[in-house]
Wavefront OBJ file of the C-alpha trace (Angstrom):
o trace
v 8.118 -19.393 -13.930
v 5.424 -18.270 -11.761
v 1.660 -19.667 -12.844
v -1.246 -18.402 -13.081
v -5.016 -19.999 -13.865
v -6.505 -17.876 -16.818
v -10.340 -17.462 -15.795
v -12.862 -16.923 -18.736
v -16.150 -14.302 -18.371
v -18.258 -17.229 -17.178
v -15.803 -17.682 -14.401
v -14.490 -20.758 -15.748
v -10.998 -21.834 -15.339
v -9.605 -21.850 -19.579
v -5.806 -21.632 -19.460
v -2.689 -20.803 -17.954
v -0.087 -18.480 -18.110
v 2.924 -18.083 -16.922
v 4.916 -15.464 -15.496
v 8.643 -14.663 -14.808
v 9.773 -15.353 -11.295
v 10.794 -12.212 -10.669
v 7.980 -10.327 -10.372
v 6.044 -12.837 -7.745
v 8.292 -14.399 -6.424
v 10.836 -11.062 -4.727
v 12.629 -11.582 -1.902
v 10.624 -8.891 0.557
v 12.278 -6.210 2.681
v 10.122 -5.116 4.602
v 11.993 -1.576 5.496
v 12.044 -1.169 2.033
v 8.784 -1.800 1.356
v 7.703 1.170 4.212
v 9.766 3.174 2.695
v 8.639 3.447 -0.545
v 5.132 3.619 0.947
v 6.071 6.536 2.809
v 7.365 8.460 0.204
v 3.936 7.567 -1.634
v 1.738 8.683 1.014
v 3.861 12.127 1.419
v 3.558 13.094 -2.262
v 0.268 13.047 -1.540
v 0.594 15.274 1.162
v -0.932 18.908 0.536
v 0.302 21.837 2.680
v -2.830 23.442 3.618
v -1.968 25.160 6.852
v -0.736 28.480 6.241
v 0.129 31.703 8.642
v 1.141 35.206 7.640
v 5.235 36.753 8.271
v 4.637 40.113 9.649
v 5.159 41.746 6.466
v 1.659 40.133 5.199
v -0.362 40.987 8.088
v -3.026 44.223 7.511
v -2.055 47.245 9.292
v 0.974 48.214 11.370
v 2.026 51.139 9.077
v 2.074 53.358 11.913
v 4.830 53.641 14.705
v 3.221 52.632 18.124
v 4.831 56.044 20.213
v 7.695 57.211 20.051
v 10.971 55.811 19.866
v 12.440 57.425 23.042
v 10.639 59.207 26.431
v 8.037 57.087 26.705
v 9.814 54.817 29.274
v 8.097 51.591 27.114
v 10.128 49.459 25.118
v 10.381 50.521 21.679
v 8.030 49.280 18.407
v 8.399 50.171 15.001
v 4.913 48.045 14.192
v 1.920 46.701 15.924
v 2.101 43.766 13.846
v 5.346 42.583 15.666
v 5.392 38.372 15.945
v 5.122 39.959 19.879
v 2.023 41.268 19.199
v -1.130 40.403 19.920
v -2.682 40.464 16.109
v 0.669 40.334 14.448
v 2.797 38.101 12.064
v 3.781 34.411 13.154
v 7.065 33.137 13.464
v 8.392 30.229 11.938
v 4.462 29.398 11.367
v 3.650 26.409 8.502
v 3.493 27.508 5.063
v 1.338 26.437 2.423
v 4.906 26.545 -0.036
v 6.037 23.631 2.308
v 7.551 20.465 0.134
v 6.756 17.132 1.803
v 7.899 14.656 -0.834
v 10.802 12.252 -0.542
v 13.272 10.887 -3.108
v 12.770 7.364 -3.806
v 14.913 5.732 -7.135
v 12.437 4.283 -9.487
v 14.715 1.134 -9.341
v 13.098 0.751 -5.567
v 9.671 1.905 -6.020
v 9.783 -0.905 -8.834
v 11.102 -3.564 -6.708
v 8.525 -2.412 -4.043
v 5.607 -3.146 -6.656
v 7.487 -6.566 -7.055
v 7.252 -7.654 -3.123
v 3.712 -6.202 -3.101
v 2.865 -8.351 -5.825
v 4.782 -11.288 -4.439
v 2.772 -11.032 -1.547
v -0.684 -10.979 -3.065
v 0.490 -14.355 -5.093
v 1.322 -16.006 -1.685
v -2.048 -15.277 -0.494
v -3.450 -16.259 -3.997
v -5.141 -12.605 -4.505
v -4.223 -12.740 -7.981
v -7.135 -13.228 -10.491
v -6.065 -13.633 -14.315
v -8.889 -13.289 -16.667
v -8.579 -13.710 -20.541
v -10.093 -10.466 -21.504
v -12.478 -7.501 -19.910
v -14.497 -5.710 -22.900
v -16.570 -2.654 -22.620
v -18.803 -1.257 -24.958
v -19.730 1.967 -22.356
v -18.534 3.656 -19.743
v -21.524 2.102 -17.592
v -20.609 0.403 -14.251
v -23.647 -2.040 -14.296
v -21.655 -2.892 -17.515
v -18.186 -3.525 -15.277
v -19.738 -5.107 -12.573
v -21.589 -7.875 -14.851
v -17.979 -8.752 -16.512
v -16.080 -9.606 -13.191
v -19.477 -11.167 -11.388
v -18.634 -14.785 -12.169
v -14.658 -14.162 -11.008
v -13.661 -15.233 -7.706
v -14.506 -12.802 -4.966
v -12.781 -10.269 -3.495
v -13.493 -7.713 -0.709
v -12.120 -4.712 -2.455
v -10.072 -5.613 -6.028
v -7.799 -3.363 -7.764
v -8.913 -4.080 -11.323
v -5.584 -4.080 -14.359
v -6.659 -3.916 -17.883
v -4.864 -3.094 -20.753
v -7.362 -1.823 -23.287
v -10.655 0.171 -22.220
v -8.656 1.382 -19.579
v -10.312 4.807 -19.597
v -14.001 3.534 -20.438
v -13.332 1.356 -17.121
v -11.868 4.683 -15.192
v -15.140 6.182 -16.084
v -17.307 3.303 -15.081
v -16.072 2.436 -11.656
v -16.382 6.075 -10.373
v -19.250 5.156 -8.395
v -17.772 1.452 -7.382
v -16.777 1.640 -3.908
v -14.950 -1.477 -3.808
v -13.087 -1.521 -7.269
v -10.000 0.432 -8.625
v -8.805 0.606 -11.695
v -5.400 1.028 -13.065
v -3.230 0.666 -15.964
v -0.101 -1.886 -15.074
v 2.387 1.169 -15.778
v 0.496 2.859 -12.996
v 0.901 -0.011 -10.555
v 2.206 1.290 -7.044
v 3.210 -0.882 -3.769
v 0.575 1.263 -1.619
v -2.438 0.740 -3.862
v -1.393 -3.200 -4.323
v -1.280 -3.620 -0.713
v -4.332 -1.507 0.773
v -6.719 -3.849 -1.500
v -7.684 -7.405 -0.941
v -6.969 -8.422 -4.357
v -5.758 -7.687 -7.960
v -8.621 -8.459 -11.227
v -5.895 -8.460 -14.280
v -6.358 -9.650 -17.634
v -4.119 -11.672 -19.580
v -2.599 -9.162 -22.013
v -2.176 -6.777 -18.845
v 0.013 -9.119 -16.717
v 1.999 -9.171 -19.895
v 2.512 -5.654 -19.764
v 3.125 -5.759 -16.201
v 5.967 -8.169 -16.712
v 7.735 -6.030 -19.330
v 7.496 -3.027 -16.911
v 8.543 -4.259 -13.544
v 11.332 -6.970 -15.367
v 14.640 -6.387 -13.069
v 16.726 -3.962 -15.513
v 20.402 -5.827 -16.523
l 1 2 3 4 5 6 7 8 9 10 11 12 13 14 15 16 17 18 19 20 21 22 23 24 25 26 27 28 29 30 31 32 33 34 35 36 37 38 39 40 41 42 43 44 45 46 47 48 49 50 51 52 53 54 55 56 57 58 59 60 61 62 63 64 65 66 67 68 69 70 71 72 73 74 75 76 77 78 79 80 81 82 83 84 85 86 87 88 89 90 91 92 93 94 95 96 97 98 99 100 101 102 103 104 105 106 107 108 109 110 111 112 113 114 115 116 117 118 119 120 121 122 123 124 125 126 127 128 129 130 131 132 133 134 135 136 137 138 139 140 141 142 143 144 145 146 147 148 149 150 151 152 153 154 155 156 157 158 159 160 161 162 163 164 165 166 167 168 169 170 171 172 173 174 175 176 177 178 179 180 181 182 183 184 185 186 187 188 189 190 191 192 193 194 195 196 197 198 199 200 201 202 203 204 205 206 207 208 209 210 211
């Protein structure tokens, strides 16, 4: 079991808890690990650059000249991909799909060797609970001030969640997350990870290895 010092509001070491192995302690492959990363960034991906077939370009309803006894080379439509003005071939398309397949089982073992990695470089802070009565970030910021610092957290709660969503939209160095939202990329782009007890919990349920 993998353990964990429980901090209280007052940034006082309380308790422990203790955590299966399996979640911070994965064996990390790191092709694996890009992979999934990868497949992250590219569903992200929107296809924004877009040009028109020559059946979408304006105009061209006329024949050019004549088919034959002009001695030129014959056009049915000035808006030919040859063209100066006309359709694009094999342009990009805004329909364009850039997403990859990636089985849950490995995005789920990527969170796992994210995680692991944070614990090895003791990034992990455990507090007991994280209460809000607002949505106000001067609110969130005076819970976590007495935790240990970190450059840019990731912030896990289990309740409030929303109420915290709300009050860290102005927080340029905190995200928060719910532990079923967990994802490699986000885990390993921060410095650090701000979960409380009740939350790890959770997180161990989700990312347990299925038998």
């Amino acid at each position: 079991m993998t353990k964990f010092p429980v901090y209280n509001s007052e940034g006082k070491e309380t308790d422990q808890v203790s955590v299966k192995d399996a979640i911070f302690h994965a064996k990390i492959n790191a092709g694996l690990l890009q992979e999934v990363v990868v497949a992250f960034l590219a569903a992200r991906r929107g296809a924004n650059a877009h040009t028109k077939y020559r059946s979408e370009v304006r105009g061209g309803g006329k024949k050019p000249w004549r088919q034959k006894g002009t001695g030129r080379a014959r056009h049915g439509s000035t808006r030919s991909p040859i063209w100066r003005g006309g359709g694009v071939t094999f342009g990009p398309r805004n329909t364009r799909n850039y997403t990859k397949k990636v089985n849950a089982k490995a995005r789920r073992s990527a969170v796992r060797m994210a995680l692991t990695q944070k614990a090895e470089d003791k990034k992990i802070v455990v507090v007991d609970s994280l209460k809000l009565k607002e949505p106000k970030m001067k609110e969130l910021m005076a819970a976590i001030k007495n935790l240990p610092k970190l450059r840019h957290a990731i912030l896990m709660l289990d309740k409030d969640y929303q109420l915290a969503v709300q009050a860290s939209k102005n927080a340029k160095k905190l995200f928060v997350i719910s532990p079923r939202s967990a994802n490699a990329y986000d885990i390993l782009r921060h410095d650090g990870i701000i979960i409380t007890k009740a939350a790890l919990k959770q997180l161990e349920t989700h990312l347990s290895p299925k038998k």
